[in-house]
N, C-alpha and C positions, 0 to 999 in steps of 0.2 A: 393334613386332616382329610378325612373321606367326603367327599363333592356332594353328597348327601348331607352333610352336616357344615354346610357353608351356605350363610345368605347376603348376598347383597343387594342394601337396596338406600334410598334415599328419602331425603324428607321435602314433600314440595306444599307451596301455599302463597298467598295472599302477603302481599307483605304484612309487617307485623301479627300475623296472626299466629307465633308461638313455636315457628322451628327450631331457633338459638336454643330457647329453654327448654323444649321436649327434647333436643342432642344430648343438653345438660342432667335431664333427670335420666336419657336412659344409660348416659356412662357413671350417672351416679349409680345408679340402681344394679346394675353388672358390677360394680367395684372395678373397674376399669384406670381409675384413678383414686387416690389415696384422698381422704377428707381433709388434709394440708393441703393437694393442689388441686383441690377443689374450688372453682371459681364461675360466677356467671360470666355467661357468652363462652364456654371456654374453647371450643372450636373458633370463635373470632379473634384469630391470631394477630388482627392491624389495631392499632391505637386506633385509624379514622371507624372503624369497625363498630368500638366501641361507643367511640365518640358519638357517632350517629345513633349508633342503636341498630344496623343496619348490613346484614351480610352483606358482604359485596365478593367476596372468593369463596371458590366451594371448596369446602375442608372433607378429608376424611379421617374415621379415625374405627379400628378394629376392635370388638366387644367378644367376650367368652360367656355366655346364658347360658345355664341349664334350665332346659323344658321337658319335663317327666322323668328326668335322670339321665338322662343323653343332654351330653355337652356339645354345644353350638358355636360354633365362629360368625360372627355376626359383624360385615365391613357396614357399617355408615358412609353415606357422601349426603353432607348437608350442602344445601345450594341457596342465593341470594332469593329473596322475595320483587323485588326491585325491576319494574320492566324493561331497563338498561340494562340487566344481566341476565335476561333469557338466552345468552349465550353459553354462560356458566351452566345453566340449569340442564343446557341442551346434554353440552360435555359429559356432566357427573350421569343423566340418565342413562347413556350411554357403556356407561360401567357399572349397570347393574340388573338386577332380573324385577324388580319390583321398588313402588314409589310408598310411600306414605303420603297421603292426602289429608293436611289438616287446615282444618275448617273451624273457625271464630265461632264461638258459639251463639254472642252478641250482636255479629254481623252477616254471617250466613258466606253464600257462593259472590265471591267475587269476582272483578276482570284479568286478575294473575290468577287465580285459584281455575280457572276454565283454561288460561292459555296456558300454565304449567299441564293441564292436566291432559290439554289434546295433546303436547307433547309425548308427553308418558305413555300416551294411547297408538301414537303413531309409531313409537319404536315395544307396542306389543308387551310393555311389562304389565305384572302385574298391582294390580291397583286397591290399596289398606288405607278406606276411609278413617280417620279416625274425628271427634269433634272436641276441640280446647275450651277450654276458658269456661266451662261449668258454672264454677262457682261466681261469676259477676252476678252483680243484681240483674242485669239488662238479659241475662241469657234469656236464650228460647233453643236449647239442645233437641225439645221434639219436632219445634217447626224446621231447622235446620237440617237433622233428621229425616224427615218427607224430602227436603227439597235435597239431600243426595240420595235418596230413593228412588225419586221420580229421573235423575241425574243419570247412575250409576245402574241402576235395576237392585243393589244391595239392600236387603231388609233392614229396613230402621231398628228394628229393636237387637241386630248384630253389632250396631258401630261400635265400638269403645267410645264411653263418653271419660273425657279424663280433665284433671286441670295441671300440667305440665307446671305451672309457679309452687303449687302444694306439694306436687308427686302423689296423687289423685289417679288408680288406676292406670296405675306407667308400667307394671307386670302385665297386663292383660294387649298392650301395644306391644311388647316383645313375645307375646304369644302367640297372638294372631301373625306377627310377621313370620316366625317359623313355620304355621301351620298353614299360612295362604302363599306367602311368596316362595315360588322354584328353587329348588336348588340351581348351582350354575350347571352347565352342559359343557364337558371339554375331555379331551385325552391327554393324560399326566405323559402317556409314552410318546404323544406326536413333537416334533422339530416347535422349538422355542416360539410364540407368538402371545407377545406382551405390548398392551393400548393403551400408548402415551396421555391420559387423560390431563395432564396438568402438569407445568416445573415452576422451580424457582432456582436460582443460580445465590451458591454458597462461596464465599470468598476463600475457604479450605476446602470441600466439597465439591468445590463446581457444578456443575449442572445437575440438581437431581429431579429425579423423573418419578412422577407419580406415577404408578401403572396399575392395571387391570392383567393378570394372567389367564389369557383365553383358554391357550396349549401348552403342552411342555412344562419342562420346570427348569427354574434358577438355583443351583445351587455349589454354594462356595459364590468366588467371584470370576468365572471363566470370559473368556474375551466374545463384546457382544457385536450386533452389527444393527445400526439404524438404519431400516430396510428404505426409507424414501429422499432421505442424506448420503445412502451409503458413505457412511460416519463408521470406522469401528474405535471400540472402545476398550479400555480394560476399567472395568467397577475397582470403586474403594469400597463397598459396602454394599450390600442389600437386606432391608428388612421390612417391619411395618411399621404402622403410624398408628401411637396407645394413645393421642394424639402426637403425642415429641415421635422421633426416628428412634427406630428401636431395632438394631439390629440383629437379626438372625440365619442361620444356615443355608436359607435358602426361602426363595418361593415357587407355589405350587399352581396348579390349572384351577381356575375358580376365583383366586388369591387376590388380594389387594394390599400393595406396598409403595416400595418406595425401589430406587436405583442411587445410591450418587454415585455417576458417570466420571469423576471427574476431569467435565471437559470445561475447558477453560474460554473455548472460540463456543460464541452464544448460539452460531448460524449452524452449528453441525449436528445440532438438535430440536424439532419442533414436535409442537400439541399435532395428537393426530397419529405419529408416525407410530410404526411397529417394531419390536426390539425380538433379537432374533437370536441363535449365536451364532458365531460367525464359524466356526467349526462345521455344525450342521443345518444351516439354514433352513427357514420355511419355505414354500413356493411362491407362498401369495402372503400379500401386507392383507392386513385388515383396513375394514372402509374407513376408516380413522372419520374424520369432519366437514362437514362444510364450509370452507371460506365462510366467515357473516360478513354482510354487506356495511360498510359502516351508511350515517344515515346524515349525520351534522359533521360537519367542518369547519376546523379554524388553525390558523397560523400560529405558529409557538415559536416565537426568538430568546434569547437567552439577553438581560438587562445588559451586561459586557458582550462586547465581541470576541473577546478572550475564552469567554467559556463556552464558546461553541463544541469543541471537541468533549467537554465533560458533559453538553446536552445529547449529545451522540451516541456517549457511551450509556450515559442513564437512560434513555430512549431502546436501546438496546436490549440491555437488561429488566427492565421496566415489562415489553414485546415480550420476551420468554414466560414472565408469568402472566399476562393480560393479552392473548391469543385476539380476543376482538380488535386491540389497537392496531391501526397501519398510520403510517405515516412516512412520506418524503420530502428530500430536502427544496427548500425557496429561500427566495431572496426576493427582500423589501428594499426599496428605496428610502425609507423612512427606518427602518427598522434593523436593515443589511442580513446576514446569512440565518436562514430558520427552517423551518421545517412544517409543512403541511401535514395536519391530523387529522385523522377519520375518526370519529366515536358513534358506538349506539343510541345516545341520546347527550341530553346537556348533563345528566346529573353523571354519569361517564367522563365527560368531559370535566368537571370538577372534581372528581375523587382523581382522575389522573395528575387533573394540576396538584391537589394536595398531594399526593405521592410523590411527585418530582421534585415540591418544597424541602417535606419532610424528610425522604428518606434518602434523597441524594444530596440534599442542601442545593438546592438550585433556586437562581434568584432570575425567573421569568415573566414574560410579556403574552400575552394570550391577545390574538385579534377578536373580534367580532365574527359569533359563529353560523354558519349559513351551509344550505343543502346544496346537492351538487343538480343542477339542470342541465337539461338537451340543449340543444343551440343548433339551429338548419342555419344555414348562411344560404345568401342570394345565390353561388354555383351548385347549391343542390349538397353537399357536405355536412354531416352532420357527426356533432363530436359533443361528449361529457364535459364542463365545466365544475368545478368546487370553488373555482376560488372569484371574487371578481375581478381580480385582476384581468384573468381570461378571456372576459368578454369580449366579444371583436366588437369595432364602431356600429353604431346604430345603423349604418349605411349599407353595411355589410347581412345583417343578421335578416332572414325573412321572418321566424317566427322562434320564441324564446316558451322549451315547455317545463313545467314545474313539478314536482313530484306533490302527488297526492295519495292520504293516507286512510285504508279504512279503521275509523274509531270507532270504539265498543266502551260506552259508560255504562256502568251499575249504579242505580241511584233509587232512593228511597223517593214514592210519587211527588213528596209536596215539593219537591226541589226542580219537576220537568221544566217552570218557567225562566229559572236562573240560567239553567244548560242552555235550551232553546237559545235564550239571547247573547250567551256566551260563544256560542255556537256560530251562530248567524252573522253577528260582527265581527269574526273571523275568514269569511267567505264561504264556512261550511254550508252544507245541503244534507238536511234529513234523508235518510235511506229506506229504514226501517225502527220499529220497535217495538221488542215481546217482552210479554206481564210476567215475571218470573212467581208473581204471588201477589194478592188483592192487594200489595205495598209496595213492591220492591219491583221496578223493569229495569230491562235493557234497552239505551238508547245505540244506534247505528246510526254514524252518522260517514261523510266523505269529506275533508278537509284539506287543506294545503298542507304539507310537513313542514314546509316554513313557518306554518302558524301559530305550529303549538309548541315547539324546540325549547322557547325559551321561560315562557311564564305562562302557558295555556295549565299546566297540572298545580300549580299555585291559586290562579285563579279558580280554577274548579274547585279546591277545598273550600275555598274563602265563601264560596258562591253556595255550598252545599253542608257550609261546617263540618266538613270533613268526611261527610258519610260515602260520598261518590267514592265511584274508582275507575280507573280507565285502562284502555290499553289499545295498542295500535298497531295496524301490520303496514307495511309501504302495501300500494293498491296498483296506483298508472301514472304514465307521464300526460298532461292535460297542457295545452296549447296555454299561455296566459298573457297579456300583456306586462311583461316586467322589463324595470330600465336599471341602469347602472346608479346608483345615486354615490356623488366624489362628494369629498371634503378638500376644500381648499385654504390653507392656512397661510400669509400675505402670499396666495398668488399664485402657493405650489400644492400641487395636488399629492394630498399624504395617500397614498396607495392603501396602506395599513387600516384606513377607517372606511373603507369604502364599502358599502353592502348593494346586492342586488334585493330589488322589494318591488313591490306591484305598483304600478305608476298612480295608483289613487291615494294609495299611504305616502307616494314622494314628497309633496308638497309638507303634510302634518309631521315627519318623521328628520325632514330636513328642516324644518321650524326646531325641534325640541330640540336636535343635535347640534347645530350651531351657539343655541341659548347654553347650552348645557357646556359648549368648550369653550365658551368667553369668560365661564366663572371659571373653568378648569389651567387654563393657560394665564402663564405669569406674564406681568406688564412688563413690555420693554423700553427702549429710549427710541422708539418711534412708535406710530400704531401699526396697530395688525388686525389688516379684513380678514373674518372667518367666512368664507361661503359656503354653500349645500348646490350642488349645479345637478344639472339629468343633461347629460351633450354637453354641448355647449352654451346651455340657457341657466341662469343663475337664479334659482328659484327662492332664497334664504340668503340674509347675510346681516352680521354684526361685527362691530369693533370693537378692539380690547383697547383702551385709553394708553396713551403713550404718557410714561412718566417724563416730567417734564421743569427742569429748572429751572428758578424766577430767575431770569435774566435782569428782572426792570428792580431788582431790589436794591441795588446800590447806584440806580439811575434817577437822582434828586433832582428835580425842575426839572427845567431846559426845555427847546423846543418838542413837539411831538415829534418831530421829525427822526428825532436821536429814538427816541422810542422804538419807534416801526422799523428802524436800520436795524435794532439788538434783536426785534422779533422776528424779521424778516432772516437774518445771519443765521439763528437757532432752527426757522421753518428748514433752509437749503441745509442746512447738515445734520437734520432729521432725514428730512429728503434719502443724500449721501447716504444712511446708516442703512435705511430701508431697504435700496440697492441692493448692499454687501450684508448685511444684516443678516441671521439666521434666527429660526423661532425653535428653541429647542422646546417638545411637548414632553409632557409630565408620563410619565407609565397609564396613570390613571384614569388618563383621556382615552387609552382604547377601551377601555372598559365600561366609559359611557355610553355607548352603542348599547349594549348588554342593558346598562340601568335604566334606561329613559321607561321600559315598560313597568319599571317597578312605581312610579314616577303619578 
């Protein structure tokens, strides 16, 4: 098709405020799919997708519109709402010339709906406000309206106001995207240059490759060459995505499709790279991505030691389609062979664990999850930690620094005093904060990353009824007093439950954690001290009751004496047991780490 009658672009916004269902009405609205498979969410191709309610992978899928009698190709990439997947959002913008900007009409500008949008601004596309959800009682479409006005410089009385759940003005969003958004820019005649924006790995198939065609064209299945693998390939197939693979003759400069590669080694294909043909090569790759930094880390063992090799492989495969996860291999003493994970956030870290459940069948152990800190030691050396195990001795370290994060809350005024104190008993520090409207500001605030990882965006709804929003960039490493806090179970220090935390919370945090593994850990036939120690100072400690046989039940009369011989015999080979004795802990108990905040 002529580069003039090809548009790509994507849908970005606030979480739930209406992407899934505006995807839905505009491949209803193209006839792109048939009214049998027709379904909500239908770009949410994961069961947890559904489950949640919640993009989590950015889908593409190829539309045919006609606008004034000229027929149109029109690629979608819909992308997550979710501030764990500003990664996804990055990728898909990346393969396109313009965004769709939709805006709640009930809730206005949010803290994803600004940072999706300074993305979109940063790589230059163009920008199609559009505003949903009309028809609620609660809207306010004109005040929302000014306030992308005042945003955007766009004329309010231009937006498309539509309701995506009715199909409410869903022709006039496919209008505007032809008439504002570029065509793409590329030469069909130049040397092959195609932008790996996303794969997934097919058990027939093998590796296929979502792409962007910048240059050149694909056609038939000619032998390709992965310009930053130097990987060459021979394709089983190229076509587009109606959403299913659909395959076709070829693709063109402008294009959005699909490759299956069929490669089988997972490593000789990554997000990013540029596909080429290996016949006439390109000169130069395209800027393909940025490494993301991940932000929380936690230990992943597999419940056998047997399935180590199948957590490998699904970690593996897992990696090709979730570009943000990294992860390398560790070993616990408590736990034996695993593997250290990077995620963007904790709700990242949960949808990965559910994908390794679900779709590999993996039956896994997750530690307690924590940010990675600086660490200067006394000769002047300064090195990255993630895990605590790493920590050198207290003796050792001069100064331990913490990552801090700048937060951005959206909240409705009556709500500044809950934030404020939510805030503040996390260590934060006011920054800044602008009145977006006589109701609605923006709080700025500087916080610890460790603070808010695991239940600070919980809290904040609960605190706000749901109205706030937030969002967070990493800011600087800040000097902090933090200690190592162990768990010791009869004596031995479980490596696996160990977190680093700010020595004011050690004392209250090793209080809850101890209480919390005497009801978790089963009674044996001796006791078992649980402690909480910082060094070598024990600052918490409980005992689980030793189960314990009436000895004296078949001891009628007789001297005391005979008494105290049967108790005394029972005490020394409790004793003996304790020795050689092992405390084997429940899965469950690393995961109390995680609960005590919920608590």
């Amino acid at each position: 098709m002529n580069l003039d009658h090809i548009r790509n672009f994507s849908i970005i916004a606030h979480i739930d405020h209406g992407k899934s269902t505006l995807a839905d009405r505009l491949i209803q609205s193209t006839g792109t799919v048939t009214a049998r498979e027709m379904k909500e969410q239908l770009l949410d191709s994961m069961d947890l997708e559904r489950e949640k309610g919640v993009t989590i992978k950015a889908s593409a899928v190829r539309m045919i519109y006609v606008h004034e009698g000229e027929e149109y190709e029109i690629n979608l990439i819909d992308t997550p709402g979710h501030v764990d997947f500003t990664y996804e959002v990055r990728r898909a913008l990346q393969a396109c010339e313009g965004a769709v900007l939709v805006v709640d009409a009930s809730q206005g500008i949010q803290a994803q709906t600004m940072a999706h949008l300074f993305a979109a601004m940063e790589l230059d596309l163009t920008i199609v406000p559009v505003i949903n959800k009309i028809d609620l009682p609660a809207a306010m479409p004109d005040d929302v309206a000014e306030e992308i006005e005042s945003l955007l410089g766009v004329a309010a009385e231009d937006i498309p106001r539509i309701s995506a759940k009715s199909g409410l003005n869903i022709e006039e969003v496919l209008a505007q995207v032809v008439r504002q958004v570029p065509p793409p820019t590329g030469d069909v005649n130049a040397p092959l240059q195609a932008l790996v924006f996303d794969c997934q790995y097919d058990a027939y198939k093998g590796v296929i490759a979502y792409v962007r065609v910048v240059n050149g064209t694909i056609t038939g299945t000619p032998r390709l060459l992965a310009m930053t693998t130097q990987t060459e390939l021979e394709p089983l197939e190229v076509g587009v995505l109606t959403p299913a693979l659909f395959k076709t003759a070829g693709l063109h400069a402008g294009e959005v499709g699909y490759i299956a590669t069929g490669l089988k080694n997972i490593q000789d294909l990554a997000v990013g790279d540029t596909i080429t043909l290996a016949a006439n090569p390109a000169t130069e790759t395209l800027p393909g991505y940025e490494p993301m930094k991940p932000m929380v880390f936690a230990g992943l063992y597999p419940s056998s030691a047997d399935d180590y090799p199948d957590l490998r492989d699904a970690l593996e495969k897992l990696r090709l389609n979730d570009a943000a996860l990294v992860y390398e291999p560790e070993t616990s003493q408590a736990l034996g062979f695993g593997f250290r994970l990077g995620f963007l956030g904790l709700f990242h870290m949960e949808i990965v664990q559910e994908r390794l459940e679900r779709e590999y069948d993996m039956d896994i152990i997750f530690t307690a999850p924590s940010v990675a800190y600086r660490v200067r030691k006394t000769d002047g050396t300064e090195f990255i930690i993630d895990s605590p195990a790493d920590l050198p001795e207290p003796t050792e370290i001069a100064h331990v620094e913490e990552p801090w994060c700048e937060l951005h809350i959206f909240t409705p005024a009556d709500y500044i005093g809950p934030i404020m104190d939510l805030v503040t008993k996390r260590r934060g520090e006011v920054k800044n904060q602008t009145w977006l409207d006589s109701k609605r500001l923006e709080l700025t605030f500087n916080i610890p990353l460790a603070e808010i990882i695991v239940d600070f965006y919980n809290e904040l709804k609960a605190r706000t009824k749901g109205y706030a929003s937030m969002d967070y960039t990493l800011d600087a490493y800040r000097v902090s007093d933090m200690v190592k806090l162990d768990v010791l179970v009869n004596s031995m220090p479980v490596d696996a439950l160990s977190v680093i935390i700010h020595r004011d919370d050690a004392f209250s945090k090793g209080q809850r954690l101890v209480s919390k593994m005497k009801e978790i850990i089963p009674r044996q036939m001796f006791p078992v001290p649980i402690q909480a120690a910082v060094g070598t100072k024990i600052i918490s400690r409980a005992n689980v009751q030793a189960m314990r046989k009436d000895v004296l039940a078949k001891c009628y009369g007789g001297d005391i004496s005979r008494k105290r011989k049967l108790l005394e015999k029972q005490k020394a080979g409790k004793k003996r047991m304790k020795m050689v004795g092992s405390v084997e802990i429940p899965q469950e108990a690393f995961m109390s780490v995680l609960r005590l905040e919920d608590e």
